[in-house]
BANUPA-348057 format. One record per residue (C-alpha): x, y, z; residue in three letters. Coordinates in steps of 0.5 Angstrom, whole numbers, padded with zeros to 4 digits, always signed. Layout:
XYZALA ...
***
This chain:
+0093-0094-0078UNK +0098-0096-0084UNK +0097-0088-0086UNK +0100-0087-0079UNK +0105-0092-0079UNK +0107-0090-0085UNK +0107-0082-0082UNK +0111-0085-0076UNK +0116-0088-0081UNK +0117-0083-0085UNK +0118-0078-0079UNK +0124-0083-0076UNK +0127-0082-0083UNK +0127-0075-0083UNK +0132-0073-0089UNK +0136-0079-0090UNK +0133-0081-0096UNK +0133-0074-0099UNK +0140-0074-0098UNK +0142-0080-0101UNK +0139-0079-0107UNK +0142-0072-0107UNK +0149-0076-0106UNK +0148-0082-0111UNK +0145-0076-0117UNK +0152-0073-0115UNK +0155-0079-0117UNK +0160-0077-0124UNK +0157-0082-0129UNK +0149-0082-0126UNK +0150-0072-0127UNK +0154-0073-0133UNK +0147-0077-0135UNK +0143-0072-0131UNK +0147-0066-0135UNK +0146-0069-0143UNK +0138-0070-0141UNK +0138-0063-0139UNK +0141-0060-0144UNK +0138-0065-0149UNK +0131-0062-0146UNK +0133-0054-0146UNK +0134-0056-0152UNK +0128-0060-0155UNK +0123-0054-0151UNK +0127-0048-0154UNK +0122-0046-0159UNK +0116-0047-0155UNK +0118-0042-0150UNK +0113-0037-0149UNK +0115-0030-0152UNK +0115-0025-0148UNK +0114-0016-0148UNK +0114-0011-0143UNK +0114-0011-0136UNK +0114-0019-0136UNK +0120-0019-0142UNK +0123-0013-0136UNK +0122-0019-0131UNK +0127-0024-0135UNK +0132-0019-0137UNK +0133-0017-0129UNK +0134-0025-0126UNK +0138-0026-0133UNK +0142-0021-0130UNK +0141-0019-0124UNK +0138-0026-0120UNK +0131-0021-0118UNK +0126-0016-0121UNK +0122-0012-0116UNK +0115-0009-0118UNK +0109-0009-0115UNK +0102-0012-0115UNK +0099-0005-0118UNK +0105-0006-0124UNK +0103-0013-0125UNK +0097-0012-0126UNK +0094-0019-0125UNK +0087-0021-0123UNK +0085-0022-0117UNK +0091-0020-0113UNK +0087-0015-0108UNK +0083-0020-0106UNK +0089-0025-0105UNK +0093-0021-0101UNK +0087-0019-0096UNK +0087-0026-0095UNK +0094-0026-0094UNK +0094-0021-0089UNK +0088-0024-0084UNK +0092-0030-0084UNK +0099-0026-0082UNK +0095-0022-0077UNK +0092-0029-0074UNK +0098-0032-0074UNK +0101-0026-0071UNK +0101-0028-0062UNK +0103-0036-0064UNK +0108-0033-0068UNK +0112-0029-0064UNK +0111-0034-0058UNK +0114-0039-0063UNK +0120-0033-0064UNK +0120-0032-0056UNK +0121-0040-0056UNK +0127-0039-0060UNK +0124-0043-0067UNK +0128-0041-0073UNK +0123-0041-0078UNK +0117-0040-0077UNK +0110-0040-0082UNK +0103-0039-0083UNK +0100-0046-0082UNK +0098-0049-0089UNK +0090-0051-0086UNK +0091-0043-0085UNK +0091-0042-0093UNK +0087-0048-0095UNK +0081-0044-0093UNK +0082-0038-0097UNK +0083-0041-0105UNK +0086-0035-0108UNK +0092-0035-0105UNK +0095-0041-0108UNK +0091-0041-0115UNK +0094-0033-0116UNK +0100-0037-0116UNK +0098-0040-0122UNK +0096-0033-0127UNK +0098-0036-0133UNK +0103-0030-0135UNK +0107-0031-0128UNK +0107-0039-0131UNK +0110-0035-0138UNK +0116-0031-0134UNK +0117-0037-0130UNK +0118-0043-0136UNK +0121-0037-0140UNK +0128-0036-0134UNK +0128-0043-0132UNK +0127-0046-0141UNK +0122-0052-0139UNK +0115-0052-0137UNK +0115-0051-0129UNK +0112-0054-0123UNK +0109-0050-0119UNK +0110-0051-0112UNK +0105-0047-0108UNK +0106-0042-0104UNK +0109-0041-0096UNK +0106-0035-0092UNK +0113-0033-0088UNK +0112-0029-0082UNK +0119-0025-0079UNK +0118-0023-0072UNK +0122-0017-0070UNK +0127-0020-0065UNK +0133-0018-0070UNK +0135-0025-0069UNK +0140-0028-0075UNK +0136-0036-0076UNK +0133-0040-0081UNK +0132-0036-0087UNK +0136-0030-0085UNK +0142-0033-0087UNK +0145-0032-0093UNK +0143-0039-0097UNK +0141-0042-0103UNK +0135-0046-0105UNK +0136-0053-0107UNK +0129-0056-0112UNK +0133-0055-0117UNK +0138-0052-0122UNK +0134-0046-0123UNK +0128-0043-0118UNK +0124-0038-0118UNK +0121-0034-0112UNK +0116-0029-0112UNK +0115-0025-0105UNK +0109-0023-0104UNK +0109-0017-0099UNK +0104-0017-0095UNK +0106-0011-0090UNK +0110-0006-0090UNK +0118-0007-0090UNK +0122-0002-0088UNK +0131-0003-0089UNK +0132-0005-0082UNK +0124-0009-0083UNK +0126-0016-0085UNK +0127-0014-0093UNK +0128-0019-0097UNK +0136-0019-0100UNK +0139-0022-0105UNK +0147-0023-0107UNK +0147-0022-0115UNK +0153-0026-0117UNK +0152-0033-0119UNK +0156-0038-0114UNK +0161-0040-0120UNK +0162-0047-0117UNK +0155-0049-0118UNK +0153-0053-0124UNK +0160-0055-0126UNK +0159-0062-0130UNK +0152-0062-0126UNK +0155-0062-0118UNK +0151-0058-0113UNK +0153-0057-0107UNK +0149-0053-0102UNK +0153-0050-0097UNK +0151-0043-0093UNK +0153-0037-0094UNK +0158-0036-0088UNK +0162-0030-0090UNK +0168-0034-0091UNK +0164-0038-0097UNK +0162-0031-0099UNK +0169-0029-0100UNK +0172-0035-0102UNK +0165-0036-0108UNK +0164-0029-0110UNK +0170-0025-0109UNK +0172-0021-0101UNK +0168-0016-0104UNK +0161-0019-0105UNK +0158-0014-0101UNK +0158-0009-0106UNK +0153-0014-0109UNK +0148-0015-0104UNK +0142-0011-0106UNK +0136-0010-0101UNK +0129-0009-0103UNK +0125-0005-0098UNK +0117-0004-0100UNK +0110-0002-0099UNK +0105-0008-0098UNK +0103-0010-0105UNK +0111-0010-0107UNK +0113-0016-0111UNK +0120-0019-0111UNK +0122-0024-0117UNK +0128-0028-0116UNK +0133-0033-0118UNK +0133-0037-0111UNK +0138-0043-0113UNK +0143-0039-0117UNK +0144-0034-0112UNK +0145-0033-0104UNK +0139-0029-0101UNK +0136-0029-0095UNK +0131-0026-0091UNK +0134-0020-0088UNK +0133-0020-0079UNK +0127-0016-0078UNK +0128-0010-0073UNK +0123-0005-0073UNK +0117-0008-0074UNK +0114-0016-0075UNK +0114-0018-0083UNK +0110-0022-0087UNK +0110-0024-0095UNK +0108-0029-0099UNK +0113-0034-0103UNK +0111-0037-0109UNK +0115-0043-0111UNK +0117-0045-0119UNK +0122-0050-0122UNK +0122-0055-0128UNK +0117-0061-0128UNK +0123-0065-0129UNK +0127-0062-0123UNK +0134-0065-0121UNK +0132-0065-0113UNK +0124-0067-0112UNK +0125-0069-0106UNK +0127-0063-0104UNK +0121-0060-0106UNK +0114-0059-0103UNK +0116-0053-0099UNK +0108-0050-0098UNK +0106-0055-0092UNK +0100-0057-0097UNK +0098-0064-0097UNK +0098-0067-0104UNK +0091-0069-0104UNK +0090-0061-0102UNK +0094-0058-0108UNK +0089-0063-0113UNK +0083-0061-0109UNK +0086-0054-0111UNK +0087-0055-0118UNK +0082-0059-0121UNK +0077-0054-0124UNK +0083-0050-0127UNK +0085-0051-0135UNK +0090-0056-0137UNK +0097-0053-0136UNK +0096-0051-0129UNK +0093-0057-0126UNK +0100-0061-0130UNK +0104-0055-0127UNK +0100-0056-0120UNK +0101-0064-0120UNK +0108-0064-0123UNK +0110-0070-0119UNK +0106-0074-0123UNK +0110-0073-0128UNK +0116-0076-0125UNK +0119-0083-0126UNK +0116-0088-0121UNK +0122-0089-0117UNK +0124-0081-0115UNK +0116-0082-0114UNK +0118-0086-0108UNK +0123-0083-0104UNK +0120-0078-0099UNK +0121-0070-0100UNK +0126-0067-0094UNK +0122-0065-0089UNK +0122-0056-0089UNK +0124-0057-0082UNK +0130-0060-0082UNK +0134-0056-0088UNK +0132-0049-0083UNK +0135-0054-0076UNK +0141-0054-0081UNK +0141-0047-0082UNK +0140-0044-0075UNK +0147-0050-0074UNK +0151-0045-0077UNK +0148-0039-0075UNK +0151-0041-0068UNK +0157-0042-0071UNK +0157-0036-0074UNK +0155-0032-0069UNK +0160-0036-0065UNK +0165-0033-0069UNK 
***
C-alpha cells in the first residue's frame, strides 16, 4: 500500500521537482561550484581515460568533430550483436498494431514496453560490451552511467511529434547515444538526423538551457544557414549511428515510406549534472540490478550508477519520459501553427 501511495504521490508531482532541481543547479554560485568540480574531475580522470585505435578511435574523432559517427553492427564487430538484434526485432514486430493505434490516437512518443525487453537479456547487457563503455568514457572524459536501452518505434504517418523535433537531450552536459536500427531506414523512412554544430550557448559558466529547435532558435544559435549542416543517416537494418545528443540538436526525422524501429542506448557521466533527468529505459531499478549482477565490476557500477550519487540528489525523483515529449509535441503545435 505505501508502495502505491508512493506511486500516486509521485504521479501528482509529475516533474516539478526535476525542475526545480534544474532551476536551483542553475543558480550563479551553486553552477560555478558545479563547473570547478567538473573540471576538477576531467582533470584528476585524464590519465586514466581508455586509449583507443582503429574504428573505435574513428568513432571519437567523428563526435569530437562531428556530433556522430555512422557504422554498422558487421563493422563493429562486438559479440552477440546477432542474437540482440533478432530480439529486438520480435519486440518491434509485436509492438507493431499497438503502436500504430497509439499513433492513430495521436501519442507523440511512442516505444516498446520495458516488460518487452526485460524478457530478452541481450538486448540491455549488449549495451554493456566493454569497448562500447571504452568510446563512451573516452568522448565523454570520466567513467560513464549506462542508462539502458529504449526501443523507439516511428510510425509512417509523417507526422512531426515527440522526438521528431529538433531537440537536445537533457542527462547531461555530454550524452552519448548509440542507434541501433532494427529495420531498414530509408531517407523519407524516419532516418535519424543530427545538426552538427555545437549550440554556443550551452555551457557557458555551466548554465544549460534546453529549449527545442523551433527554426527561429535554429537560426538565431547555429547561424540562418544551419541547414547546411543537417546530416541525415539513412541505412540497412544493423546500422549503428553514435552521437553526441546533449551537444547538438537531432531528432528522429518524420517517417513516411514505412514504419522504423531502433534501438537507443543511453550513456553519460556517473557523476551527471541532471540525474533526474535520467532513467529514460522504463526499467525499473531492481530490473536493471537483476540485469547486471552476474556482469564483472565495471559494468554492474556503470548500470548502478545511482549508487554513486550523493544522498540528497538520490531523493529527488527522475522527470517522467512522458512529460519531456508533452512538452515537445507543445511546440510542435506552435510550429505547425506558424
Amino acid at each position: 500500500m505505501a508502495t502505491a501511495l508512493s506511486r500516486k504521490i509521485l504521479n501528482r508531482l509529475g516533474d516539478k521537482p526535476a525542475q526545480f532541481a534544474f532551476t536551483m543547479s542553475n543558480l550563479g554560485l551553486i553552477r560555478r561550484r558545479l563547473k570547478r568540480r567538473y573540471d576538477a574531475a576531467l582533470d584528476r580522470h585524464r590519465p586514466s581515460l581508455p586509449r583507443l585505435n582503429g574504428l573505435d578511435l574513428a568513432i571519437i574523432e567523428g563526435l569530437e568533430r562531428d556530433g556522430l559517427f555512422v557504422t554498422s553492427l558487421d563493422a563493429l564487430g562486438l559479440p552477440h550483436s546477432a542474437e540482440m538484434l533478432r530480439a529486438a526485432q520480435k519486440v518491434a514486430s509485436d509492438c507493431t498494431e499497438s503502436a500504430r493505434q497509439k499513433a492513430r490516437a495521436g501519442r507523440a512518443f511512442i516505444s516498446a514496453p520495458a516488460s518487452a525487453l526485460i524478457d530478452k537479456p541481450e538486448i540491455f547487457q549488449w549495451g554493456l560490451n566493454e569497448r562500447l563503455l571504452d568510446i563512451a568514457e573516452a568522448h565523454i572524459g570520466l567513467p560513464v552511467a549506462y542508462d539502458g536501452m529504449t526501443l523507439i518505434y516511428t510510425v509512417a504517418d509523417g507526422t512531426e511529434l515527440g522526438t521528431r523535433l529538433w531537440h537536445r537531450d537533457r542527462e547531461d552536459r555530454k550524452v552519448i547515444k548509440v542507434a541501433v536500427y532494427c529495420t531498414d531506414v530509408t531517407d523519407r523512412g524516419g532516418p535519424f538526423e543530427l545538426i552538427s554544430r555545437v549550440d554556443p550557448s550551452q555551457g557557458v559558466d555551466d548554465r544549460y538551457e534546453f529549449d527545442f529547435g523551433t527554426e527561429q532558435l535554429l537560426s538565431e544559435r547555429l547561424g540562418p544557414d544551419y541547414s547546411r549542416a543537417i546530416v541525415s543517416c539513412p541505412g540497412p537494418a544493423g546500422t549503428v549511428v553514435f552521437a553526441d545528443t546533449a551537444r547538438f540538436f537531432h531528432r528522429g526525422a518524420p517517417a513516411y515510406d514505412k514504419d522504423r524501429a531502433a534501438l537507443y542506448y543511453g550513456y553519460f557521466a556517473t557523476t551527471t549534472r541532471h540525474p533526474f533527468f535520467c532513467e529514460r529505459s522504463g526499467l525499473s531499478r531492481r530490473q536493471i540490478a537483476d540485469l547486471a549482477q552476474d556482469m564483472p565490476a565495471r559494468q554492474r557500477a556503470s548500470a548502478l550508477w545511482r549508487k554513486a550519487l550523493p544522498f540528497f540528489l538520490k531523493l529527488i525523483p527522475p522527470a517522467p519520459v512522458g512529460m519531456a515529449f508533452l512538452a515537445l509535441s507543445a511546440a510542435g503545435s506552435c510550429l505547425h501553427k506558424g
